[in-house]
C-alpha positions as CSV (number, residue, x, y, z in Angstrom):
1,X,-14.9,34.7,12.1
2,X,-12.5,32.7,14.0
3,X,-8.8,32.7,13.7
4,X,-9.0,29.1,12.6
5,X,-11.6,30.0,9.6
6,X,-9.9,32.8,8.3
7,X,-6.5,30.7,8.4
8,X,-8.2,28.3,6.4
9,X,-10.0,30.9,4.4
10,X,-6.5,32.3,3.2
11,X,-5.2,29.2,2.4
12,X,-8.7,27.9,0.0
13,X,-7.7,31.2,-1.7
14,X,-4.0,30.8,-2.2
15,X,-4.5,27.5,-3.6
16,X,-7.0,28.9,-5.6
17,X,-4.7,32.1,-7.0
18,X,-1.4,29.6,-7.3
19,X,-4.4,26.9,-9.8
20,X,-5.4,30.5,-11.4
21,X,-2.0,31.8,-12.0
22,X,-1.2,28.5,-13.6
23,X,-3.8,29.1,-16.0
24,X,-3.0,32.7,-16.8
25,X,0.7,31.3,-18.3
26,X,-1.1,28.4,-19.6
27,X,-3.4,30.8,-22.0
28,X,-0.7,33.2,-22.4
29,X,1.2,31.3,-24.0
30,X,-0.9,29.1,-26.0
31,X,-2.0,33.2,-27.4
32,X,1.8,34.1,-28.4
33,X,2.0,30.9,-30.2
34,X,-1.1,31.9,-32.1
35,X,0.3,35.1,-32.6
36,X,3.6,33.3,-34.3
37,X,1.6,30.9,-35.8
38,X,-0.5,33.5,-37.6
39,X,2.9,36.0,-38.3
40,X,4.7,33.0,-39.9
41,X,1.5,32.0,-42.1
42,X,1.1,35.5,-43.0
43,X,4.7,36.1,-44.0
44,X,4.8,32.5,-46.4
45,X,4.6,33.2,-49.9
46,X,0.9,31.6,-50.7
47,X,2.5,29.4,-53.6
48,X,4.1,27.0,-50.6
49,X,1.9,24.4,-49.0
50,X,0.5,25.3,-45.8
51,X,0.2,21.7,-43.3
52,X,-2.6,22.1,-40.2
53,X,-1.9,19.0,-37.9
54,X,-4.7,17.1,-37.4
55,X,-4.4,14.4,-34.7
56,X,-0.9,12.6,-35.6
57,X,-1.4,13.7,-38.9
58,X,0.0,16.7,-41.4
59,X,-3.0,17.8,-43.5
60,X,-2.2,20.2,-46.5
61,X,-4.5,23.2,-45.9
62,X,-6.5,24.0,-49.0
63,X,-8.3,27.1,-47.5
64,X,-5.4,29.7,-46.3
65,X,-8.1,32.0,-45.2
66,X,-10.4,29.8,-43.4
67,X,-7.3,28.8,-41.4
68,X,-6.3,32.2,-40.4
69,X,-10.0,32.7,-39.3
70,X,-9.6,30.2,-37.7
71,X,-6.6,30.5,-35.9
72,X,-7.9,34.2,-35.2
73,X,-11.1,32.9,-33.4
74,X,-9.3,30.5,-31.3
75,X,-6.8,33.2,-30.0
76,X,-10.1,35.4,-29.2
77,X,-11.6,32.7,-27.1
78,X,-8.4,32.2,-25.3
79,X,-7.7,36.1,-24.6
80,X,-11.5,36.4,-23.6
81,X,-11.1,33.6,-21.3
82,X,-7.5,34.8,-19.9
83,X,-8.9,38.2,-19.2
84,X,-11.9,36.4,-17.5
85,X,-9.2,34.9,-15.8
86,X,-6.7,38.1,-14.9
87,X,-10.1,39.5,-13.1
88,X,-10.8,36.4,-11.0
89,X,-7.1,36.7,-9.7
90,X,-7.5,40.5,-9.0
91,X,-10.6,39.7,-6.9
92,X,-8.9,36.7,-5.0
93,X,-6.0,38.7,-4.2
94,X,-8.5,41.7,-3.2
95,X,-10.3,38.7,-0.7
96,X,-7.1,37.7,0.6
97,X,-6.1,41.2,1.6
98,X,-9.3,42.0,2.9
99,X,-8.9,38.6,4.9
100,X,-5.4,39.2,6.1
101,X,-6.8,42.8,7.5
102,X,-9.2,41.3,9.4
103,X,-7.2,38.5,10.6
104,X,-4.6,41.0,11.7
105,X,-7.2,43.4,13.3
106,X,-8.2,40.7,15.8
């Protein structure tokens, strides 16, 4: 591979680490505000209304339960995909320094 390529090798990859890495805090913390979310729904006395926002709407939650499922499977799906994520960036950094040794070795 010419210098050229792998120059513009490393820079597909950084772009695609810095897009990557935007994502990972992205998901992270859409999952601690699930985490709150869920804390501060467990911690409210269940005689107090509970509001879910629905579009520019407050709607008065009827099922507690079915909301912290919910809530639950949402944070799964977003710590499955941020772990899907976390390995993507391990194995772009992993390309880059295998790129930047072989760049350097010429």
């Amino acid at each position: 591979m010419s210098g050229e390529q792998t120059t513009e090798e490393l820079q597909k990859i950084i772009q695609e680490l810095q897009i990557i890495r935007g994502q990972i805090q992205t998901l992270s913390s859409q999952s601690s505000e699930y985490s709150l979310t869920m804390d501060s729904l467990e911690s409210q006395s269940p005689e107090k209304p509970v509001y879910r926002s629905v579009g520019n709407l407050l709607l008065e939650v009827s099922d507690r339960e079915k909301l912290i499922e919910d809530l639950s499977e949402s944070k799964v799906n977003i710590e499955n995909h941020l772990k899907n994520l976390i390995e993507k960036e391990q194995s772009l950094r992993n390309n880059y320094e295998d790129l930047v040794a072989s760049f350097e070795s010429q």
